[in-house]
DSSP file (Angstrom, degrees, kcal/mol; ACC not computed):
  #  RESIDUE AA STRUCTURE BP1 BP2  ACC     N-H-->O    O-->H-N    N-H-->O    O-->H-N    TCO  KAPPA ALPHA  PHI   PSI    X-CA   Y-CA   Z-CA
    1    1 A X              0   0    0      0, 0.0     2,-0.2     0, 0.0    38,-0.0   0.000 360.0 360.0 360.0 146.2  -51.1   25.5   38.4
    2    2 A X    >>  -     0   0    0      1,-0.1     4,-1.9     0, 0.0     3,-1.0  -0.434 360.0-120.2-100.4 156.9  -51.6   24.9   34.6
    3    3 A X  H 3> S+     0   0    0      1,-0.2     4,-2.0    -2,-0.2     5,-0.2   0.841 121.5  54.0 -57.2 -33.0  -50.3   21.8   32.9
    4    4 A X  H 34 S+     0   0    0      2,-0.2    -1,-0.2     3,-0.1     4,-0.1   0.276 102.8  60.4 -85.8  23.8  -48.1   24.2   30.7
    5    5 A X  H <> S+     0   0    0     -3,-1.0     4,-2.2     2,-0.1     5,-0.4   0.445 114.6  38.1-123.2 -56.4  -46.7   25.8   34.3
    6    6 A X  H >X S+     0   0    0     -4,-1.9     4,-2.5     2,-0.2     3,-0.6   0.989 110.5  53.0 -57.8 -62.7  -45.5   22.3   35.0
    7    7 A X  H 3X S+     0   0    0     -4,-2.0     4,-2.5     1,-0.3     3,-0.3   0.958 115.7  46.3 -49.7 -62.0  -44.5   21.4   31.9
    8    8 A X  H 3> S+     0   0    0      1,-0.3     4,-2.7     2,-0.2    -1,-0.3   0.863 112.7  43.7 -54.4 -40.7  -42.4   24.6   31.9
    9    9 A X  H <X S+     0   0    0     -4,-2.2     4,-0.7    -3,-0.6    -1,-0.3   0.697 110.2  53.6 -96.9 -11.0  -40.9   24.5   35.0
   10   10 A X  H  X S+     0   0    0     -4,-2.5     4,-1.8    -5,-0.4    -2,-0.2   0.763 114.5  47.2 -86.9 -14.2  -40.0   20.7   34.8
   11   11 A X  H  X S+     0   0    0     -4,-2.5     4,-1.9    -5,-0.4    -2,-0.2   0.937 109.1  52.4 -63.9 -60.1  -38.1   21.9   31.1
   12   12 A X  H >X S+     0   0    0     -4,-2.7     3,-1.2    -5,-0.2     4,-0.9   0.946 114.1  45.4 -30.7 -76.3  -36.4   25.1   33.0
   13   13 A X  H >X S+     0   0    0     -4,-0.7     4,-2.3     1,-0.2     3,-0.5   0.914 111.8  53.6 -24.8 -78.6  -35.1   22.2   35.6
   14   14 A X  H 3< S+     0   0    0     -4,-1.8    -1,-0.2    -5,-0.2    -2,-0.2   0.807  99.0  59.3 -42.3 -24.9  -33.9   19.6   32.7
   15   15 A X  H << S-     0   0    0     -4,-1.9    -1,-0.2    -3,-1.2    -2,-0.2   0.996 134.2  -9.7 -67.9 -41.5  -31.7   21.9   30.7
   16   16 A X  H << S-     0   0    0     -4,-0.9     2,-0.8    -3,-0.5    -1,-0.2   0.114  88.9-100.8-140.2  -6.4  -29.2   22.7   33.3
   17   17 A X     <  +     0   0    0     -4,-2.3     2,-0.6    -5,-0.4    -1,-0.4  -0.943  68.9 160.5  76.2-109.9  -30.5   21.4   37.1
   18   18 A X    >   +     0   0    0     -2,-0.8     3,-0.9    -3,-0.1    -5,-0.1  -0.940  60.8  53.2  67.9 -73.2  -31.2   25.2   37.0
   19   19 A X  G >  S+     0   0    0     -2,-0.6     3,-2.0     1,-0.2    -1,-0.1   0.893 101.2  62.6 -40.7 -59.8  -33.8   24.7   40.0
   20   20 A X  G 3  S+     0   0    0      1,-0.3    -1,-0.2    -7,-0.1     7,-0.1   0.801  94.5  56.8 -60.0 -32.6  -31.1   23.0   42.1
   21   21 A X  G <  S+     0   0    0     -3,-0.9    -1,-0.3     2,-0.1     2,-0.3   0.268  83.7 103.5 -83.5  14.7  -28.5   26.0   42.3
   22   22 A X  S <  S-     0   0    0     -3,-2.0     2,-0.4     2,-0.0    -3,-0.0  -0.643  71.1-134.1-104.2 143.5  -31.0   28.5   43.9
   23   23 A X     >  -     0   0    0     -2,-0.3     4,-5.0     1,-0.1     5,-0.3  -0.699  40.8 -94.7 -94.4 177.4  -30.7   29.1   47.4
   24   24 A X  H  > S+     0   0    0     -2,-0.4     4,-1.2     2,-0.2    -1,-0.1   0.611 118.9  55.1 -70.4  -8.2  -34.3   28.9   48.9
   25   25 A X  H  > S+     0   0    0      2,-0.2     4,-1.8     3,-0.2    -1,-0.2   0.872 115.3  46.5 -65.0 -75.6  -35.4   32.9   48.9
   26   26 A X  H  > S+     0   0    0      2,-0.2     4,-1.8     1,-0.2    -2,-0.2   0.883 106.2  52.8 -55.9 -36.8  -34.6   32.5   45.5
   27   27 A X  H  X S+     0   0    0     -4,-5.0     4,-5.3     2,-0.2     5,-0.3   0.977 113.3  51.7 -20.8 -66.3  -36.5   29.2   44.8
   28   28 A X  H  X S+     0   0    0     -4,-1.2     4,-2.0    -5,-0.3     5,-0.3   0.963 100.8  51.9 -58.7 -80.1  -39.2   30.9   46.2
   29   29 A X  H  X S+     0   0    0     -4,-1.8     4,-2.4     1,-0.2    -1,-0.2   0.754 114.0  51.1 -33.3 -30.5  -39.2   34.1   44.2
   30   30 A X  H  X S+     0   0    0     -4,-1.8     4,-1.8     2,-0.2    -1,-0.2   0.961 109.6  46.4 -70.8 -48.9  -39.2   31.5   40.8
   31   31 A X  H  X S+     0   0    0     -4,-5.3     4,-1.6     2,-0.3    -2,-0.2   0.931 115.8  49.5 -58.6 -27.1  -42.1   29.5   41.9
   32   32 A X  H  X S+     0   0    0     -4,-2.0     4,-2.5     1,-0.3    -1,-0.2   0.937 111.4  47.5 -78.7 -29.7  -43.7   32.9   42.6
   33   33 A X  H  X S+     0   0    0     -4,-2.4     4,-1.3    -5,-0.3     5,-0.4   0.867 109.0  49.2 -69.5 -26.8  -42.9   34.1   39.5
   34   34 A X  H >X S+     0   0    0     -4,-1.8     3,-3.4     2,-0.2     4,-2.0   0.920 117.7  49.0 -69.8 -69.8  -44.2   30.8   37.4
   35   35 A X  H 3X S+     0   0    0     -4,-1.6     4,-0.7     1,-0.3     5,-0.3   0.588 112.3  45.0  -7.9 -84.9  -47.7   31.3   39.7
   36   36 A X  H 3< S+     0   0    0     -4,-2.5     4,-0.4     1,-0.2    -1,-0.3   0.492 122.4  35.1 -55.7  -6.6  -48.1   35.0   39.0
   37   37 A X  H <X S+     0   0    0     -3,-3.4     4,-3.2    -4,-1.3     6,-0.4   0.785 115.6  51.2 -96.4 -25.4  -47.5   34.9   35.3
   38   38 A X  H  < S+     0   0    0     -4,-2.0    -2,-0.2    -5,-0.4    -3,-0.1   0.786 118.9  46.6 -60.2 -16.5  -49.2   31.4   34.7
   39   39 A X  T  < S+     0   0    0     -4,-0.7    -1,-0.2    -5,-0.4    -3,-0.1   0.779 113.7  44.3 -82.7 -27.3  -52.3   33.4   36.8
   40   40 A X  T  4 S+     0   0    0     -4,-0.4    -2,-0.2    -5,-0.3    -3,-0.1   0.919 118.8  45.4 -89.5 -29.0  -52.0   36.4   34.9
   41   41 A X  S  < S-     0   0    0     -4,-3.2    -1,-0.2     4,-0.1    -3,-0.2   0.559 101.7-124.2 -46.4 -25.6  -51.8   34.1   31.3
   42   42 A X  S    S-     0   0    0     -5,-0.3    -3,-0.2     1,-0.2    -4,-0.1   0.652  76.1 -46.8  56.4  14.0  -54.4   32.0   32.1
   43   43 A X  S    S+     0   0    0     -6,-0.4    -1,-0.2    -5,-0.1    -5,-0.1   0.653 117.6 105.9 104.1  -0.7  -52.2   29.6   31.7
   44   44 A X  S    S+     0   0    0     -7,-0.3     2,-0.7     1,-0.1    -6,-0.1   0.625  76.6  65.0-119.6 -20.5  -50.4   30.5   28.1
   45   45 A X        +     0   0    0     -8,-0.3     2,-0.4   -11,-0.1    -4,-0.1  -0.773  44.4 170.1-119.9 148.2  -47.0   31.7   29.8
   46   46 A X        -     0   0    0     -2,-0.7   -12,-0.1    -9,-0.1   -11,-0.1  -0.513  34.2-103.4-137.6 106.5  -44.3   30.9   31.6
   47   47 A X        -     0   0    0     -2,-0.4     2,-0.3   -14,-0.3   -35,-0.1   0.565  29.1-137.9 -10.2 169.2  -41.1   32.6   32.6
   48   48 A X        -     0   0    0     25,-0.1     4,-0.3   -36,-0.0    -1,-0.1  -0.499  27.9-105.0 -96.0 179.1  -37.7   32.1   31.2
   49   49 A X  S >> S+     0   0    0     -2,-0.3     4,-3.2     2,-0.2     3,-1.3   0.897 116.5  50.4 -74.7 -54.6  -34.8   31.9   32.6
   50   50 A X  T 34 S+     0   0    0      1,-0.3     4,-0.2     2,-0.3     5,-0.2   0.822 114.4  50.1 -63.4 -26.5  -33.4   35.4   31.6
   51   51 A X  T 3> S+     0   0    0      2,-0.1     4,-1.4     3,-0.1    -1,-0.3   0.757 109.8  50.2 -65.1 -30.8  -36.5   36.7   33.0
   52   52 A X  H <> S+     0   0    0     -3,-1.3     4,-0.8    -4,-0.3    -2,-0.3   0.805 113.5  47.1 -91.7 -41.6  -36.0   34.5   36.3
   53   53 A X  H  < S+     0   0    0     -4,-3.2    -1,-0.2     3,-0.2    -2,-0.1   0.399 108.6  48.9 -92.8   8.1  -32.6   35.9   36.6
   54   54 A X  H  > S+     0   0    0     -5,-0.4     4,-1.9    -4,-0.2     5,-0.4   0.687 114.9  49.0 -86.9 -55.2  -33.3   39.8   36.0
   55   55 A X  H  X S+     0   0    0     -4,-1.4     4,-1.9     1,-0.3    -2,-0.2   0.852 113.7  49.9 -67.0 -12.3  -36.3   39.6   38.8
   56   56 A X  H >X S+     0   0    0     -4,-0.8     4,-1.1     2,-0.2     3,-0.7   0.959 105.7  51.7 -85.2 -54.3  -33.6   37.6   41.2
   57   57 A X  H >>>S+     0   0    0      1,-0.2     5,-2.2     2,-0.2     3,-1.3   0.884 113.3  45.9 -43.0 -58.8  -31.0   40.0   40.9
   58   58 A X  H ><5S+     0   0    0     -4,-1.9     3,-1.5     1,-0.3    -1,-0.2   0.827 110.1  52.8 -11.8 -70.6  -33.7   42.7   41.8
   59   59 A X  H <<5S+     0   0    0     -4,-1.9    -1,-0.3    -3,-0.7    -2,-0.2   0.747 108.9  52.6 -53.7 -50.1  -34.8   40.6   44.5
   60   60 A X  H <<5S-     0   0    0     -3,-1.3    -1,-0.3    -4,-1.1    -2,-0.3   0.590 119.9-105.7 -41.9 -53.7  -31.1   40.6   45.4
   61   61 A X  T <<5S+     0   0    0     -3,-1.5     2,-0.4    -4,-0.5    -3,-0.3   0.371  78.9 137.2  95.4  22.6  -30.6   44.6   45.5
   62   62 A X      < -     0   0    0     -5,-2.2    -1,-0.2    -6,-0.2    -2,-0.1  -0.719  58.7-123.9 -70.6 127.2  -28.9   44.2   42.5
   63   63 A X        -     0   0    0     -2,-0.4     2,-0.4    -3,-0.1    -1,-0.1  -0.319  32.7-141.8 -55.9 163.9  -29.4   46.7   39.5
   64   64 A X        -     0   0    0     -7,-0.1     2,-0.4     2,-0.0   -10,-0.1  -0.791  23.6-171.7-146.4 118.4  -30.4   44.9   36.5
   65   65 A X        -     0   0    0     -2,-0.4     2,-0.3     1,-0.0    -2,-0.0  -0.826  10.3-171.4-105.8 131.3  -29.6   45.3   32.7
   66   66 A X        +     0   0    0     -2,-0.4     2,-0.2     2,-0.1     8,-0.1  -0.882   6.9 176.9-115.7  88.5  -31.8   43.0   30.7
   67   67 A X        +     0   0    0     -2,-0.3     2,-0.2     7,-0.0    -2,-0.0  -0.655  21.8 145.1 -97.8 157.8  -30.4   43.2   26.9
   68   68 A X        -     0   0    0     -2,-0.2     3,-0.2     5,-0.0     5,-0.1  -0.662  53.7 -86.8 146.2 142.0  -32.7   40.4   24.4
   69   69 A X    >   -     0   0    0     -2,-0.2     3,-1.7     1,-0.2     5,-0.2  -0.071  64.6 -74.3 -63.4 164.0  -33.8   40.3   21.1
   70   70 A X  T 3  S+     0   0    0      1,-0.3    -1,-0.2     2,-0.1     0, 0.0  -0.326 117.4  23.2 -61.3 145.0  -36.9   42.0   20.4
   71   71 A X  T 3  S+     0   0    0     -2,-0.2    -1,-0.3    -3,-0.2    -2,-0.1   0.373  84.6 112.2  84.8 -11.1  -39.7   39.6   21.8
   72   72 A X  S <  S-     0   0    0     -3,-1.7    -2,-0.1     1,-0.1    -3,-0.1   0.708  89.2 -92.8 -70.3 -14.2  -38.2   37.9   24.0
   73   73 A X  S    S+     0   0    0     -4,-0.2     4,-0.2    -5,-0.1   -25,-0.1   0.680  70.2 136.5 112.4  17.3  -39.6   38.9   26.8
   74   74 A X  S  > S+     0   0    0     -5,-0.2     4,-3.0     1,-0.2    -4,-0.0   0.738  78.2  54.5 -38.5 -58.6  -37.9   41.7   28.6
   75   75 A X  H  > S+     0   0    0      2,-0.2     4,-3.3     1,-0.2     5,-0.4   0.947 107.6  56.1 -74.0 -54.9  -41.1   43.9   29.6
   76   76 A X  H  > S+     0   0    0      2,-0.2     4,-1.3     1,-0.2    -1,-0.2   0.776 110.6  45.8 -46.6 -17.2  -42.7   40.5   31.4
   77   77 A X  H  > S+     0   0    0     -4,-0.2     4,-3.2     2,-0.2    -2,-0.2   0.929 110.8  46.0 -98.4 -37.7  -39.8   40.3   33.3
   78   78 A X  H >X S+     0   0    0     -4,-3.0     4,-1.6     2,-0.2     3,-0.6   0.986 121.8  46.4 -40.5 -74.7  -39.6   44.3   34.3
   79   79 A X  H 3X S+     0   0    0     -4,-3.3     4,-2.5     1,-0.3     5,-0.2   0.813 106.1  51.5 -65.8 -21.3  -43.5   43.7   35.1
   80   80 A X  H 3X S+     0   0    0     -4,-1.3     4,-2.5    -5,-0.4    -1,-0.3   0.968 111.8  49.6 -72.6 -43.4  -43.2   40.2   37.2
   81   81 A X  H <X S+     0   0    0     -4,-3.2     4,-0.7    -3,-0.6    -1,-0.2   0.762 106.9  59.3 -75.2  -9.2  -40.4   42.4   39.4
   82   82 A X  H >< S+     0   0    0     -4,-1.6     3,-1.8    -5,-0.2    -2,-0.2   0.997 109.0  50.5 -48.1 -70.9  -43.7   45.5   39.5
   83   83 A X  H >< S+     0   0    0     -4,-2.5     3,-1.1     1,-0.3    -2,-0.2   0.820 109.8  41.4 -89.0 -45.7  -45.6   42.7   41.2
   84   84 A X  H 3< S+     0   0    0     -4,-2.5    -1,-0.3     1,-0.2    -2,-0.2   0.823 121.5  40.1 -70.1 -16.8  -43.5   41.6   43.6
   85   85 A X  T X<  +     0   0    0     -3,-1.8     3,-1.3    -4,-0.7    -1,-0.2  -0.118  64.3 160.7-120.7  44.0  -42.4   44.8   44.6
   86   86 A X  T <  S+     0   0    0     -3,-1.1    -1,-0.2     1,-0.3    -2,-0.1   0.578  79.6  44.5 -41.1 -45.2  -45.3   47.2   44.7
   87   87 A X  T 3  S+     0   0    0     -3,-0.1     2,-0.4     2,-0.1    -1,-0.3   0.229  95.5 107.3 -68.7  15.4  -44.1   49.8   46.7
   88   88 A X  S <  S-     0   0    0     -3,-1.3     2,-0.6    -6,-0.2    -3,-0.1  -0.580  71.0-129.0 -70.1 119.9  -41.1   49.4   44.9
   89   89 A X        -     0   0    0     -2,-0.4     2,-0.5     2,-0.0    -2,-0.1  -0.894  27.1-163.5 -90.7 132.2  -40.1   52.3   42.3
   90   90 A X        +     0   0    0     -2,-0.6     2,-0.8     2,-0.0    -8,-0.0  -0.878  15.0 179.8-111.0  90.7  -39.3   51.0   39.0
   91   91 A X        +     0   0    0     -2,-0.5     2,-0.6     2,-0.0    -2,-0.0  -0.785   1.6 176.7-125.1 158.4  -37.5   52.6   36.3
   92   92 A X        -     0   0    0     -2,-0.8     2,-0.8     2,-0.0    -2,-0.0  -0.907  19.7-145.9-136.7 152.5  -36.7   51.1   32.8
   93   93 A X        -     0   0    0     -2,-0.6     2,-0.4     2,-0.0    -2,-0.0  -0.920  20.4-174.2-116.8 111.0  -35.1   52.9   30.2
   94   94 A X        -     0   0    0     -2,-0.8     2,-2.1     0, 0.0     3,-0.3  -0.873  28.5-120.3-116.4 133.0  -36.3   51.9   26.9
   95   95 A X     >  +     0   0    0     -2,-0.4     4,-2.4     1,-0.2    -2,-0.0  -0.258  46.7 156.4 -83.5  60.4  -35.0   53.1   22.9
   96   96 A X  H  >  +     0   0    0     -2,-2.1     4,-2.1     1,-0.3    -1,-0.2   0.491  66.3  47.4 -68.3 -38.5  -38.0   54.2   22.2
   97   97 A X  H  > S+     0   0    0     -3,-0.3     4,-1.8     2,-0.2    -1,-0.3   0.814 111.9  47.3 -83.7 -56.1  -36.4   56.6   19.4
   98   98 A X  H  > S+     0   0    0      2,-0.2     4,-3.1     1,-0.1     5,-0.4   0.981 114.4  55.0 -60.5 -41.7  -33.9   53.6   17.5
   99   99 A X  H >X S+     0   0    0     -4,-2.4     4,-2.2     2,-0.2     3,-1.1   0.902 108.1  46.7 -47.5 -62.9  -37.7   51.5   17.8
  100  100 A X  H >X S+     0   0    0     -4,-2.1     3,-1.4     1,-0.3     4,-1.2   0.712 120.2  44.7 -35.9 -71.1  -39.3   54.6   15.9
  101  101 A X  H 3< S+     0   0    0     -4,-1.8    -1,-0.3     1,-0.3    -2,-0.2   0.642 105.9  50.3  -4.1 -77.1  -36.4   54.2   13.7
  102  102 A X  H << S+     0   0    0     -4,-3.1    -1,-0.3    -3,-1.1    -2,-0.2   0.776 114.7  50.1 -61.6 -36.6  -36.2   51.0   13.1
  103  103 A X  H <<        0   0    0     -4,-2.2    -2,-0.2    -3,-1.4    -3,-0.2   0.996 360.0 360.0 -69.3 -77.2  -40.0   51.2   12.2
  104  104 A X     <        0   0    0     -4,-1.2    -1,-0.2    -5,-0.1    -2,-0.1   0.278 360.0 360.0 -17.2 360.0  -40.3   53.8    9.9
């Protein structure tokens, strides 16, 4: 675990007790999510919250609508629920046509 995977997950914790309201399946699915992105980062990310609460829902058998500005981090959290659920199918529905737009 990186110093910025601590740092992060003792912040998450401070805002709100955040940490404290999980039952333990879910505990366990955040810490696995700080691990696997802090592994796949090297060390340069660490979840959010809104990321932590799409991949629990998931986890859950919930569907899961993740709306957030662009950048925020949407696609990490679609891939962190890939990784836990490899035989899992996945689909995410992206506005691939307003981006063009919006670009142009």
């Amino acid at each position: 675990m990186s110093l910025a995977m601590g740092k992060a997950l003792q912040d998450l914790n401070d805002t709100d007790d955040y940490l404290s309201t999980l039952q333990p399946p879910d505990f366990l699915t955040v810490l696995w999510c700080f691990f696997e992105l802090d592994r796949a980062s090297q060390g340069q990310k660490a979840p959010k919250r809104m990321q932590l609460e799409a991949v629990i829902a998931v986890e859950s058998g919930k569907d899961a609508t993740v709306r957030a500005a662009c950048g925020s981090g949407k696609t990490i959290a679609m891939v962190l629920i890939v990784l836990l659920n490899l035989e899992a199918v996945v689909i995410m529905l992206s506005p691939l046509k307003l981006i063009q737009e919006n670009l142009a």
